[in-house]
N, C-alpha and C positions, 0 to 999 in steps of 0.2 A: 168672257163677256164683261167681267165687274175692271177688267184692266182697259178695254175698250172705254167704258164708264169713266175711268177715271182718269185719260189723256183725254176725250171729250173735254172733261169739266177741267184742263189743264190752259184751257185758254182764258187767258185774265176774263176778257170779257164774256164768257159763258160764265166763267165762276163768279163773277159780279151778280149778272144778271141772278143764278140759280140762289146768291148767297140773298139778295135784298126780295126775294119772293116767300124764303124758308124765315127770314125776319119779320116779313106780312103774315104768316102764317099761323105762328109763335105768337107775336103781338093779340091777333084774335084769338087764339087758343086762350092765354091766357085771361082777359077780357070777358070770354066764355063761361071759362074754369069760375074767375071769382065771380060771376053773376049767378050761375048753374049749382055750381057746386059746393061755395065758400058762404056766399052772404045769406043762403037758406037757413045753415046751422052757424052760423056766428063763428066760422072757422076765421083763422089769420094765421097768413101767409108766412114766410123769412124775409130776411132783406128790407132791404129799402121799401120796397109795397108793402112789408109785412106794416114795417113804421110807420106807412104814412096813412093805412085802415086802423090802426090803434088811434093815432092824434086825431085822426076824424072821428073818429067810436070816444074818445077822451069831450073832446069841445062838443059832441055833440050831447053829453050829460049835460052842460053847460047853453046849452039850446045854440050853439056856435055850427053854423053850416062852414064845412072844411070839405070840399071834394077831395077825396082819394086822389083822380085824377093830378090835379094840381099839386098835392105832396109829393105824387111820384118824381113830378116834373121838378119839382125845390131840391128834392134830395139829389134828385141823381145828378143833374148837372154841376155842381162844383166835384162831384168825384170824378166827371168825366173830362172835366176841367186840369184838375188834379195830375190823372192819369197819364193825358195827352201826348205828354214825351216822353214818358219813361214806357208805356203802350204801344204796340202798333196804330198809326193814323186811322185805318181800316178797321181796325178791331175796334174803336174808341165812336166812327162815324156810326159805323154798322148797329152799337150797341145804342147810339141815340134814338137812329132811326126805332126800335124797339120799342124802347120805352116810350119816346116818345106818342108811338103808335097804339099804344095801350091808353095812354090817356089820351087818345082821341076817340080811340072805340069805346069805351069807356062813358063816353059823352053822348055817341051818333048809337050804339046800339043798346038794345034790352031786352036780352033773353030772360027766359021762363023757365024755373028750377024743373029740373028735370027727372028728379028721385024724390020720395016724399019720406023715404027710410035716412038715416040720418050715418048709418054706416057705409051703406053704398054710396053716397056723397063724399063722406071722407076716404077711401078706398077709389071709389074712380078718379076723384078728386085727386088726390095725392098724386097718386101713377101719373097722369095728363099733365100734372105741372111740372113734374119733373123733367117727362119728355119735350114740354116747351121751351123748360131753359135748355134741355142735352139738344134739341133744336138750334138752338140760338148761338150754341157756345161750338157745335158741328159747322154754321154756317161761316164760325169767324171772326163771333159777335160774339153777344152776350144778352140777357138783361137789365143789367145796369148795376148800381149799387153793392152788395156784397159781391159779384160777378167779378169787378172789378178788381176788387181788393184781393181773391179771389187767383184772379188769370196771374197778377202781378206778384203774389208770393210764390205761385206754383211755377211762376217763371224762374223764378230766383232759387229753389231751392229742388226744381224739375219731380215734383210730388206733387197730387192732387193734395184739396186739401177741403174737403167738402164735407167730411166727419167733426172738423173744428165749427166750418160754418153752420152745421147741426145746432150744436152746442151753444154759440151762441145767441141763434134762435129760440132755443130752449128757456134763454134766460128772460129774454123779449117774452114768454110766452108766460113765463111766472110772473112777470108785472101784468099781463092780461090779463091772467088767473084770479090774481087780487082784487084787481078792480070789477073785472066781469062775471066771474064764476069760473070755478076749477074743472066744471065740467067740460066748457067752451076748450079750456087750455088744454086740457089732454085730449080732445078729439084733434085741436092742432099739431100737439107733439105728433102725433100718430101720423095726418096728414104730412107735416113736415118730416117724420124719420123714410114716409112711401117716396115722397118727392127725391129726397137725399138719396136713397138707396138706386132711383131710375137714372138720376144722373151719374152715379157713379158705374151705373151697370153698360150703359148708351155713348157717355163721353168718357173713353179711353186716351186721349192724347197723351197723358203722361203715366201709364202702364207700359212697363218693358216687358219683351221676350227676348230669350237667348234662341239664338240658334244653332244649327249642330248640321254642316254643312258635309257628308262625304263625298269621296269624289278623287280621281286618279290621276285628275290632271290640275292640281290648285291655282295655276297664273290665271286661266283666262278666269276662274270663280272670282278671285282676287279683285280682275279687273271690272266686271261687271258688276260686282256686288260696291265697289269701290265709286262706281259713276252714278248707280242707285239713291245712294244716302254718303254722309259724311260721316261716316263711323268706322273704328280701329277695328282690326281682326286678327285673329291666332290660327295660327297653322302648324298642327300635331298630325307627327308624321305615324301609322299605324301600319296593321295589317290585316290582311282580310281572314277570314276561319273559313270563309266559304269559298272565298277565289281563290285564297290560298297566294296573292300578290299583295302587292304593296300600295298602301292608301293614303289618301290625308284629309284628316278630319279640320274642317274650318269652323272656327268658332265666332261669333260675336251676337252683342244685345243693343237690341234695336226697338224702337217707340213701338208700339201695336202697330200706328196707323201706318210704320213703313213697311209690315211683315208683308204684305201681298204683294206690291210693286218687285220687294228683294224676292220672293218666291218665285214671278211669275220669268224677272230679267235672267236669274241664275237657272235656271230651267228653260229657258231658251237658248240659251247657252249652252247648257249640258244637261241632254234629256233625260241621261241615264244617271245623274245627280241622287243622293239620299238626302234628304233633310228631314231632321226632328226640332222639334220645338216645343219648348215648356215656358212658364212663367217666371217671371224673376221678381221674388220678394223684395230687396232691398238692390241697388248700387252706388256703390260707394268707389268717387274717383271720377274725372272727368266725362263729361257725358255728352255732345251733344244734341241741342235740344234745338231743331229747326224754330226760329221765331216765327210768331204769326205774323202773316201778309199784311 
């Protein structure tokens, strides 16, 4: 079924279509998030939004009306500006559309907090945001701002890298702290470590697995594992304790998101195939890393 699912959505234009609906989606999720869940307890966000409900919370000391909205929209466009060549076209439109979309809902709607507990806020809060950006950055896209910076090193050095962007959240939240109160600030870190923790658990694109391929007969594995994905593979020749013949064990490490495609091809292939599969902490040496569309 999910290999069915996934030559389905292999047609550009279904994958357009599915990718700028899950971008609408995202967009009002988070729009939601910060009216529901964020502006009750004086939570603040990471990123570019995180920045641009500070300078608004900042001038409006100052009795300075600053929409959120409109920050969104200052910040993000010279990084999406920035981005545009050295980014996928599609990853760079897609993430506009986002953002952009957030400061319009932003504008046209006004939800009604929906906890009146201050932990549950931050707790469902947190989780939902996360999922909006692992939303956003599954369809293709993004939400803008740190996203960017974001997709473009994880490009470059094929490691997530969304423990750093924590951190420097963190730092954004200790100048909130100061000006607003420390309480505000650590109900945010906490928010912001729930957020960090669901995208890192939702968007796997740059998590590897090894694989551990047996099998009696290696060429045709070779060849279909080889038309799958763009990746090297090792061929260790063995022997069986149970069949008492001779084996070969195929080796290679492959993104997450190609492990189902290469499971389901090599196993059409050859039914009677073994594969194991573990995680791989680090790789070190060339890798590749399919670009986004």
């Amino acid at each position: 079924m999910m290999h069915q699912i996934r030559e389905f959505e292999k047609n550009r234009i279904v994958h357009l279509i599915v990718s700028i609906l899950l971008m609408i989606v995202s967009a009002l999720m988070q729009s939601y998030i910060m009216q529901v869940f964020m502006d009750p307890c004086n939570l603040l966000s990471g990123g570019f939004t995180g920045i641009s409900i500070l300078i608004s919370r900042i001038l409006g000391l100052f009795e300075i009306d600053f929409p959120v909205s409109a920050g969104i929209i200052l910040l993000n466009l010279p990084a999406a500006i920035l981005c545009y060549k050295e980014l996928s076209k599609r990853f760079v439109y897609l993430s506009c559309l986002q953002f952009g979309l957030v400061s319009v809902f932003l504008e046209l709607f006004q939800f009604d907090p929906f906890f009146d507990d201050r932990t549950l806020n931050v707790l469902f809060g947190g989780l939902l945001w996360g999922f909006s950006i692992a939303m956003a950055l599954r369809a293709g896209g993004s939400t803008g701002g740190t996203d960017f910076i974001a997709q473009y090193v994880s490009n470059k050095i094929h490691k997530g890298i969304w423990d750093y962007i924590f951190i420097g959240n963190c730092i954004m939240l200790v100048i909130f702290g100061s000006i607003f109160g420390w309480v505000y600030a650590g109900y945010s870190i906490v928010f912001q470590f729930l957020s960090t923790k669901a995208i890192s658990s939702l968007y796997q694109r740059y998590k590897q697995i090894t694989l551990e391929i047996i099998t009696k007969d290696p060429e045709p594995i070779i060849e279909t594992f080889m038309a799958t994905c763009h990746h090297g593979m090792s061929i260790f020749e063995g022997y069986g304790g149970y069949s008492h013949s001779k084996i070969y064990v195929c080796k290679a490490v492959v993104s997450t998101y190609e492990v189902q495609d290469v499971i389901y091809n090599v196993r059409q292939t050859d039914p009677k195939v073994i594969i194991n599969t573990y995680h791989t902490a680090n790789f070190y040496g060339r890798f590749y890393q399919k670009p986004l569309d």
